[in-house]
N, C-alpha and C positions, 0 to 999 in steps of 0.2 A: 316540146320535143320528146318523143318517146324514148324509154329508158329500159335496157335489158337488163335483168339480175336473175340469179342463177338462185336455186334453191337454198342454199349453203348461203347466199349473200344474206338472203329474205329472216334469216331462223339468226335468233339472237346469242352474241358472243358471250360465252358463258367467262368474260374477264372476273378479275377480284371486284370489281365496282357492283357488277350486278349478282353476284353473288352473293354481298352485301347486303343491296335490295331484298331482295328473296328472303334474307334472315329476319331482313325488317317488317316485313309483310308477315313471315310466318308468325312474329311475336305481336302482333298487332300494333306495329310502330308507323307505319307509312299512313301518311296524312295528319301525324300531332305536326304539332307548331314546331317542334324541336326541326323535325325534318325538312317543312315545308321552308322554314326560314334558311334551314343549310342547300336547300335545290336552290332558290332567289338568289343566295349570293354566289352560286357558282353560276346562275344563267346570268349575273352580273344587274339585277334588277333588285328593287328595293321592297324589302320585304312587307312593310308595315307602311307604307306609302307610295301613290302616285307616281309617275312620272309626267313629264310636263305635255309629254304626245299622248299621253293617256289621257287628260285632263281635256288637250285639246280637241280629243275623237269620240268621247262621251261625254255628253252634255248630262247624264244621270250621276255623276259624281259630283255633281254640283249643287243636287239637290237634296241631297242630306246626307249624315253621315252613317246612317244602315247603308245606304246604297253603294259607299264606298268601300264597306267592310265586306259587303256579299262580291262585289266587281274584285277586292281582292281571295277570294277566299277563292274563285274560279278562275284567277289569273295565277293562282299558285300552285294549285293542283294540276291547271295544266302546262304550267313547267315541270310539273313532276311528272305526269304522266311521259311526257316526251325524255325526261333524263330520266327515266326508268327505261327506255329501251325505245334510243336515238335510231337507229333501223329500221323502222318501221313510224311510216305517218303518225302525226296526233291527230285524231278526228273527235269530232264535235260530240260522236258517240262514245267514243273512250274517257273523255274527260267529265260526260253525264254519269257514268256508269261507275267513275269515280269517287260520285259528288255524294252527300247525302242529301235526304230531306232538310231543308226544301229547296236548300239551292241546285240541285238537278232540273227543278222546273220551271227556273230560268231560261227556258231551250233557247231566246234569241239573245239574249245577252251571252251564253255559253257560243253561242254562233259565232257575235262578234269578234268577241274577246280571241278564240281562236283563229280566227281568219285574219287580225292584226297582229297577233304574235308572229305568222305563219307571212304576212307580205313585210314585215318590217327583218323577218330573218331571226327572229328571236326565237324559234324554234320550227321545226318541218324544212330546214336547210343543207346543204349538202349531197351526201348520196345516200338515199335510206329509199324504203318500196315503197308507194305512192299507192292509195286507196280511194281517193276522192276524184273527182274531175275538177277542170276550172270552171268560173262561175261565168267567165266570160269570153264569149266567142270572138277574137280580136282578129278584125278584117287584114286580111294577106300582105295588102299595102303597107298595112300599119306598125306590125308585126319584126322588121328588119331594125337591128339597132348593133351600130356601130360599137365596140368596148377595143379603145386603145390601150394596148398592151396587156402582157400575159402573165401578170407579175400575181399577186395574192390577191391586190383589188380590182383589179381585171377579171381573174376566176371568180372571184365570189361572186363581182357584178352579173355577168354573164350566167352561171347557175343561177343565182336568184331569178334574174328576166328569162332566163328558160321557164322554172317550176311558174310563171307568172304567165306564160303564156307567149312571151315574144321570141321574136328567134334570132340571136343574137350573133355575131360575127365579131371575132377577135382579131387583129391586127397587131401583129408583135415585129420588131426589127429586129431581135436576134433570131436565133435560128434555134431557141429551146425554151422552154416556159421557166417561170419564176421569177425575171428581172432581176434583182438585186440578191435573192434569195437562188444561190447556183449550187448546186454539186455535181462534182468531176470523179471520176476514175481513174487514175492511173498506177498501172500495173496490178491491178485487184485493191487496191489503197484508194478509199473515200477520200476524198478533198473537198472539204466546204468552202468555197468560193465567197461565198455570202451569210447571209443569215445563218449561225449553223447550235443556237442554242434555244429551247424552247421554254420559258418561264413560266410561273404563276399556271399551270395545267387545270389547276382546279377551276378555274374562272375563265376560261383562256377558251373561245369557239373553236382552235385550233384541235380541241381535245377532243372533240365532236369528230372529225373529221379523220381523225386517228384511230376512231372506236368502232366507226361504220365501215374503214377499209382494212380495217386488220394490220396496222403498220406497226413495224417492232418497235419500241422504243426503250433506251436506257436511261435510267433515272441515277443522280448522284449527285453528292452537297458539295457547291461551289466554295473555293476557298478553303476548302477544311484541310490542304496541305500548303504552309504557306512558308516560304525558305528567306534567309537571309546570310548573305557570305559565305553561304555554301551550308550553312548548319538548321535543320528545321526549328520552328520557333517555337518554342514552348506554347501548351497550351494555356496556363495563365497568362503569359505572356501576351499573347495571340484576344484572351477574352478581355483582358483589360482596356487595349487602346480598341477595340470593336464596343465597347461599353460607352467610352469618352466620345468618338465618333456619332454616336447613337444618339448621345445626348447635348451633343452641339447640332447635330444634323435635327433634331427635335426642337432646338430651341429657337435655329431661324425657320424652320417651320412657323412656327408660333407668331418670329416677328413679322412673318411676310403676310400673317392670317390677321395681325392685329394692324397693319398699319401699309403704306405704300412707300419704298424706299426712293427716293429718284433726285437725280444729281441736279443740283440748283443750274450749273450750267448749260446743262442739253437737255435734261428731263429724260433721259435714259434709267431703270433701274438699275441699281448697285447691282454686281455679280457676286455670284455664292465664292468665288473667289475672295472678294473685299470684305465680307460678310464676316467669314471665316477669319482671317484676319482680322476684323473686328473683335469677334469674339473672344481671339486669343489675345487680342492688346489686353482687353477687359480682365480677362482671366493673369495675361502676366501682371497687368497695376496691383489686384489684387491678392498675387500672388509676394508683392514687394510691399505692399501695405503691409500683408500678416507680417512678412518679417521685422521691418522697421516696429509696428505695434510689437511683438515679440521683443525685439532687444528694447524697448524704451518700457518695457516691465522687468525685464530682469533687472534694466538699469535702476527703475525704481525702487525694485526689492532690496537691489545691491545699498541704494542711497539709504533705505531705513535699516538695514541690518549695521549699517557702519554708524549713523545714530543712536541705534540702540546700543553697540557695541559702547559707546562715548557715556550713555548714562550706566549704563553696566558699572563703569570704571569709574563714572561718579559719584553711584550708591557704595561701590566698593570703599571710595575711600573712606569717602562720610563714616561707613559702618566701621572700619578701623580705629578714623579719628575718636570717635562716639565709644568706641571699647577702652580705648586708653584713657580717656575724659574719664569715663565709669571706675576705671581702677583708681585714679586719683581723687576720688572724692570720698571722703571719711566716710565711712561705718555709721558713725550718727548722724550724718545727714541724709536722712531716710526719703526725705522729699524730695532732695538732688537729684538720687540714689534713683527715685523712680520715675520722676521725669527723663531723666537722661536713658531708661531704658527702653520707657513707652520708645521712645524715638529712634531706638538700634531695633526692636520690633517694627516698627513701620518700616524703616530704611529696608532690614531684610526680608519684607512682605513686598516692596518695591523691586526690590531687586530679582529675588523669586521668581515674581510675573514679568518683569522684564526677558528673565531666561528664559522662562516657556515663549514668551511670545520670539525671541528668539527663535529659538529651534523651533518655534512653526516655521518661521521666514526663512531658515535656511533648508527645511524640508521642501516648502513649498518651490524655493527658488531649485533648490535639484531637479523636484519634477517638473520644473518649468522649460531647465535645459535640456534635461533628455527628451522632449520634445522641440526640440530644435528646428525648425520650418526652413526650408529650401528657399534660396535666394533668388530661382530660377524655377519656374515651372515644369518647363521639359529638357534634357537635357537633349542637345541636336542627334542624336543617337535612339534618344526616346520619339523625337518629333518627327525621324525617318522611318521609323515603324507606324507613327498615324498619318503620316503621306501617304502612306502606300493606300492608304483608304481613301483619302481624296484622288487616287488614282485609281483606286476603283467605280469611282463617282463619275471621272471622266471616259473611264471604260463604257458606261452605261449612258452615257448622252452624247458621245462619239464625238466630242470635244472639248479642246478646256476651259476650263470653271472659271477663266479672267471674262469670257465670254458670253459663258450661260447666265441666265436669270436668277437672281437668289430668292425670290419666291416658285421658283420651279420647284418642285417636287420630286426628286429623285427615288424618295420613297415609294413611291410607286410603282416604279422599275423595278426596286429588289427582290430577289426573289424570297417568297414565302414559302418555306417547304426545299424540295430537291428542285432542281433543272431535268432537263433533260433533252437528250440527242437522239435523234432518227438512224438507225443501223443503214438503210436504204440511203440516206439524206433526206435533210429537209426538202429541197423538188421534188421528190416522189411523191407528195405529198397531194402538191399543185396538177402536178402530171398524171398519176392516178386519176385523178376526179375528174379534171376535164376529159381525160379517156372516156371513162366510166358516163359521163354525163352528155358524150358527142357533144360537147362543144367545138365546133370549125375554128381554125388557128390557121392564122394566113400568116407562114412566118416571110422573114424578112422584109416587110411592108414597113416603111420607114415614113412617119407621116410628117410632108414638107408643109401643109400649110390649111387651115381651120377657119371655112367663112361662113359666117352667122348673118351674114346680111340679103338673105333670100327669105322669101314671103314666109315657108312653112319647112323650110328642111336646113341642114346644114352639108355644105359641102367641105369634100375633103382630099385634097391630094397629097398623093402617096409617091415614092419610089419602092419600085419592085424590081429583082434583077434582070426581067425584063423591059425595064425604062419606066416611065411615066405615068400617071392614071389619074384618073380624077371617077369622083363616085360622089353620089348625094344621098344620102339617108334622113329619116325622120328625126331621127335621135342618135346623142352620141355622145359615151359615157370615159369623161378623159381622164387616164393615170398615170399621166405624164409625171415626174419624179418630179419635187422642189428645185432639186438643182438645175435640169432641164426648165423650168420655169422661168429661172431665175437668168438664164441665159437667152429665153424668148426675150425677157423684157429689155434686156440691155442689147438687142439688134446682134446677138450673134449669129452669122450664118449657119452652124450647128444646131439648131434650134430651131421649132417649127414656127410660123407665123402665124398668128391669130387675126382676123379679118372680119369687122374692125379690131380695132386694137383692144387688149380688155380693160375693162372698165377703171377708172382712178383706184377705187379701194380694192377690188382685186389686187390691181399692181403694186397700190402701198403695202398690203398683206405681204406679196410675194419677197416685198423686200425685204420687211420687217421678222419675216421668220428664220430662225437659225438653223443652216444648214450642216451635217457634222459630216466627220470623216473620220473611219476606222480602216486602215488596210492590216493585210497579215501576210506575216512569211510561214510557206508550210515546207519542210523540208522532210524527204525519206530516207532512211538507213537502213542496214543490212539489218539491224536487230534494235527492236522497242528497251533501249537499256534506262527507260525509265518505269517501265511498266511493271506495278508489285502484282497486280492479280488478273488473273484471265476473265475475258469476257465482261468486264467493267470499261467504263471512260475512266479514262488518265486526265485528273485539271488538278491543278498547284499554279499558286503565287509566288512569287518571287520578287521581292523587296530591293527597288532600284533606289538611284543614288536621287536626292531630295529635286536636284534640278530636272530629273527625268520621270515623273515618278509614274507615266500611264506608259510608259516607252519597254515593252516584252513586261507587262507586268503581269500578264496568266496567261499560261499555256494549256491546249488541251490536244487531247490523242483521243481517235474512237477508237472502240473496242476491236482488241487484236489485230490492229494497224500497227505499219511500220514507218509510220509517218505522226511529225505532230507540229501544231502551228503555235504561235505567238499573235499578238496583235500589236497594232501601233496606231499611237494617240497622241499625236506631237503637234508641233507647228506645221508648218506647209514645205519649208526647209527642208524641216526630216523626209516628210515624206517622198520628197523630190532624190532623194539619194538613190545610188545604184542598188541593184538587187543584191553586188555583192560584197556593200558596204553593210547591210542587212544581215548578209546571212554569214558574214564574219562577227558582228557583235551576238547574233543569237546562238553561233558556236561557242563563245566567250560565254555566256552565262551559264549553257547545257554542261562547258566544263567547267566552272564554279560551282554545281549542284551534283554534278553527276564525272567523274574524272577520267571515266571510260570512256567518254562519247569521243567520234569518231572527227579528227580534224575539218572533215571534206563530208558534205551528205552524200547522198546517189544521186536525188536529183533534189531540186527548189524552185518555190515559185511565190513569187514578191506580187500580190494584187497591185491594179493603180487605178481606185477607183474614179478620182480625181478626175482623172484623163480620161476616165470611160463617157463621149459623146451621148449614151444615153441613160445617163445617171448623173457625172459630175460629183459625186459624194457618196452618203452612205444614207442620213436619216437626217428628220428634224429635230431642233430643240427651241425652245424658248429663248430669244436672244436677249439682247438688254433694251430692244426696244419693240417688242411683243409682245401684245394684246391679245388678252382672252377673243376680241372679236375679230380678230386678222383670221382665226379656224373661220368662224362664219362666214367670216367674206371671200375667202380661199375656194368654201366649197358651193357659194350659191351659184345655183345653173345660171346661162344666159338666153334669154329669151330672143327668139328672131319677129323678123317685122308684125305676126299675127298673135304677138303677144304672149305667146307660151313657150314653155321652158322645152329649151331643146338639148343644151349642152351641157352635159352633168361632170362635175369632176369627183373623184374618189382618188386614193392613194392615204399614207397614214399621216402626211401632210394636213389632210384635212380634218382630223381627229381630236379635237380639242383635248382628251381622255387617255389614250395612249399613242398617241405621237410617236414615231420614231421605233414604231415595233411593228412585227408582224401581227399580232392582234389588232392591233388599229387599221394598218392595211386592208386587213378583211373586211373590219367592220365598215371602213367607211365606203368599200363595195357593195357591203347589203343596204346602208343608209342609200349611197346614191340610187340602184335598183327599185328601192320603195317608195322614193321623192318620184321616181321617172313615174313608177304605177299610178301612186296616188295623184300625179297631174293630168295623168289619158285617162283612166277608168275611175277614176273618183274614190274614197275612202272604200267602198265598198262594204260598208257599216247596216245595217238592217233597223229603220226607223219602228224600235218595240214599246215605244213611249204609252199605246194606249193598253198595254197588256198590262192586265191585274194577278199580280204575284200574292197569293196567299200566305200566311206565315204554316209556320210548322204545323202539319195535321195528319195525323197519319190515317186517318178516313178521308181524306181527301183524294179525289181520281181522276186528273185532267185527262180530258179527251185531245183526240192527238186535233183537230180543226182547233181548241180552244186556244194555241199559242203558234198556228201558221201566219206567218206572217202575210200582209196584203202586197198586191202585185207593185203598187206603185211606191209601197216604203221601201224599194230598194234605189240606193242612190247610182242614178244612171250616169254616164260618162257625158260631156258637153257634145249635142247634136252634129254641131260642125267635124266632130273628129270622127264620127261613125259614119260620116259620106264620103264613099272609096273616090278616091280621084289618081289620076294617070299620073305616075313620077317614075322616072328611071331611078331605078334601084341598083 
């Protein structure tokens, strides 16, 4: 589909990022290793190795190890090329013009290479000016594809199958794009609905997306005001149990990498809950070991200093007796005289080193008690300041940790660097691009039911508010949420019907993954009487009571708003409470921290996502009985009776990687987009097998016929699918 951009869109945003560039360029920096390794990790690829689709779409990396060095050395340049100015295509040209000798004269492996970055979405994605044509002319028929809902993996899919050539059709049941990801207005006051924090930027496709529409964002370090009983906490205070946290969250890291925890009776893993617990049993035994070792040393110092005390008192006397003995023996008995003295010398050479050894032992034993060891590891006052971090843990996996997997990876989640928040909101984001992109949005299209059991198409019935409809397409790319999933399987009539039923391990998947739930109260007032500086985000923590500890545990306010939210991370209970059972406890804390604040908001609003018919929840997590290959089997397409993959799923469900975020959302839009390409038109890879690559020569002068590739090394789409046949569309 054709795309308009304005001149001003086309000409490159002169941000801090690429200004940067430009320095780096001018100093002769752009293209050392330092660089190229720091472009790979923020395109989220691996700098100094392969990936496994890489491995499996060139068969030349297989054949030696030059050939993998040179495939990286033009797979990294042309991530660089492309994060050098995201607005503008990478072509096949800019990334030669990049290269040096001799790897410039790879021109069909520079081909490939770029044309698989570019359909897998790893770069030339989103809204940027388009230079190229497509390579393949795709028949009108074939061309229509179905993307259920309008959420982050529905837009991406959709863009991608656009830039790929098909023309793609969105189906969403609300009445405004983003899905889970909402923002509202009321009264000139942003409300995030949904997703309303953006992490990890630097790695994050979402930053892409931000850079090519011009979208304001504010940056700011999460937690770095964090309250307790109304008093902020100090900051050693504050870095010590964030240290202790670090290094228990490090250490079942370790045991989840070294070994498989799982309960003899169900074969469930243990939860980072029990883990955690585990660890602190460990930590308190050996916290009562030291002690008990500690007093059964002093006690035995104690036992030899009173020993010694006893020969003390018995060289003493000896030496006494020994002196008086000495007076009483004549003058002439000279041999008496000095035997008996050798022996009051020895005695008081005995006695002597007794006292010093003494007064080691009671030196020693002082410094043994002014180190006196805690009988108790944490005192419960110390252990509600490191709850509040396992409350932050279950802030980030949208539920709690008696639930989540303790080889889950939390770490992954936190964030590196600042956060940050969209002035606009986060849907303007969604919203924008599909503008920008003509993507068709058919809102309130509510899909009742999904049948895969036709020869070559899939059909799909809908409600519209005009009644009923049924429509068949070729393909059709589904982002139906977990929780919606999770409610097809168990016969709820809320929930669409899959026909036939999906498959055994699909549905084991569906069961086996964990579903979370974060709602939030956002409440407005006449004046922001938390906010110290203008034009900043307002976020602070606030340290609940042990049994509560994810329940209002961070609050945040956008900039120069009169409004600010909480979130809630409870059981199912909590969240089942009235709105103004809610918004009486979060006026109770705003006046704990803040004594001004106003008994009554102006107005409030209690999310329930719960109850939301097309969500159910919020995100995924890893439960206690989830497998790494429940993501696989969640997102493999289904094939209809002629054997090819027709129904593709995406949503962040399917993301074995980042799960449960808006990064993943995306990405696993652009994954499904490139599974659909690569099963119609084939890899689209250029067979350069018989070209003869020369080493470095700087007399050398290939002519442009000497690396055109032949007509038939291009890998053609399977026959039957380029014969147009008659299908209502």
């Amino acid at each position: 589909m054709s795309r308009v951009f304005t001149k001003a869109a086309r000409s490159r945003q002169k941000n801090a990022e690429e200004e940067e560039i430009e320095e780096m360029e001018m100093f002769g920096l752009l293209g050392t290793d330092h660089t190229l390794k720091n472009v790979a990790r923020c395109m989220r690829m691996p700098y100094e190795e392969t990936t496994a689709i890489e491995r499996s779409l060139f068969y030349e990396l297989l054949q030696s190890r030059q050939m993998t060095e040179i495939f990286l050395k033009i797979r990294n340049t042309a991530l660089l090329v492309w994060h050098m100015n995201r607005q503008v295509e990478c072509t096949t040209e800019d990334v030669k013009n990049r290269l040096e000798t001799p790897f410039k004269y790879y021109a069909i492996m520079i081909q490939n290479i770029v044309h698989y970055l570019t359909r897998h979405g790893i770069i030339n994605f989103g809204c940027y000016h388009h230079e190229s044509h497509l390579e393949y002319q795709i028949p009108r028929e074939h061309q229509n594809v179905l993307v259920i809902g309008a959420g982050a993996a529905g837009i991406a899919a959709a863009t991608q199958l656009s830039d790929l050539g098909f023309r793609p059709t969105i189906f969403e049941a609300r009445q405004r794009i983003g899905g889970r990801v909402a923002s509202m207005w009321h009264d000139g006051a942003l409300l995030e609905v949904g997703c309303d924090t953006l992490r990890n930027l630097d790695t994050s496709p979402i930053n892409t997306l931000l850079c090519q529409m011009d979208i304001e964002t504010t940056f700011y370090m999460e937690n770095e005001l964090i309250y307790k009983d109304g008093h902020r906490l100090s900051e050693q205070r504050k870095h010590l149990f964030k240290t202790l946290y670090q290094n228990l969250q490090g250490s079942i890291d370790h045991v989840a990498f070294e070994k498989e925890h799982r309960s003899e009776d169900n074969g469930m893993y243990v939860s980072r809950q029990q883990m955690y617990e585990n660890m602190f049993n460990q930590i308190e035994r050996r916290t009562l070991v030291n002690f008990h070792n500690h007093a059964k040393e002093s006690n035995n110092l104690t036992q030899r200093m009173e020993m010694l005390s006893k020969t003390l008192e018995t060289l003493r006397t000896a030496a006494l007796r020994g002196e008086e003995k000495y007076k009483e023996i004549p003058k002439e008995d000279y041999i008496q005289r000095r035997s008996v003295n050798l022996k009051l010398k020895k005695a008081m050479e005995k006695f002597d080193d007794a006292i010093e050894e003494f007064d080691a032992l009671r030196a020693r034993l002082n410094a043994h008690n002014q180190m006196q060891p805690s009988q108790q590891y944490m005192s419960p006052d110390d252990f509600r300041d490191f709850n509040a971090h396992l409350g932050l843990e279950e802030y980030l996996t949208g539920t709690q940790l008696e639930t989540v997997q303790f080889s889950s990876n939390t770490r992954n989640f936190l964030p590196e660097g600042p956060a940050a928040s969209v002035k606009q909101g986060v849907g303007s984001i969604f919203e924008e691009l599909a503008e920008k992109c003509r993507i068709p949005i058919l809102f309130k299209h509510t899909i009742t039911e999904i049948d895969t059991s036709g020869k070559d198409s899939v059909r799909v019935q809908f409600e519209t508010p005009k009644g009923s409809a049924a429509m068949t397409f070729r393909y059709v790319v589904c982002t139906l949420p977990l929780g919606v999933l999770k409610k097809t399987i168990s016969n709820d009539q809320r929930a669409p019907i899959f026909k036939p039923p999906l498959p055994p391990n699909k549905v084991d998947a569906i069961k086996c993954l964990g579903w979370g739930l974060i709602n939030k109260i956002t409440m407005g007032f006449p004046d922001p009487f938390w906010r110290t500086f203008r034009d900043e985000q307002t976020q602070f923590a606030r340290i609940p009571e042990i049994t509560e500890r994810s329940y209002m545990l961070s609050w945040t306010s956008p900039p120069n708003s009169n409004s600010i939210t909480t979130y809630i991370v409870a059981h199912r209970t909590v969240h089942d409470k009235s709105e103004n059972e809610h918004v009486d406890a979060a006026i109770k804390c705003l006046k704990e921290i803040f004594p001004d604040c106003p008994d009554q908001p102006l107005f409030s609003l209690c999310t329930r996502w719960h109850n939301d018919p097309l969500a159910f929840g919020t995100g995924t997590f890893m439960s206690l009985r989830s497998e790494p290959k429940h993501f696989e089997d969640i997102s493999e397409a289904i094939r209809t009776k002629d054997g090819l993959k027709r129904l593709f799923f995406a949503g962040e469900h399917t993301d074995a990687t980042e799960y449960g975020t808006i990064n993943g959302a995306w990405l696993s839009g652009v994954r499904a987009a490139a599974e659909l390409a690569n099963d119609y038109l084939g890899s689209g890879l250029i067979d350069g097998s018989d070209v003869q690559i020369p080493l470095a020569d700087d007399d050398f002068e290939p002519t442009a016929d000497h690396y055109l590739p032949k007509e038939e090394s291009f890998l053609q789409p399977p026959p039957e699918l380029l014969i147009p046949k008659e299908e209502p569309i």
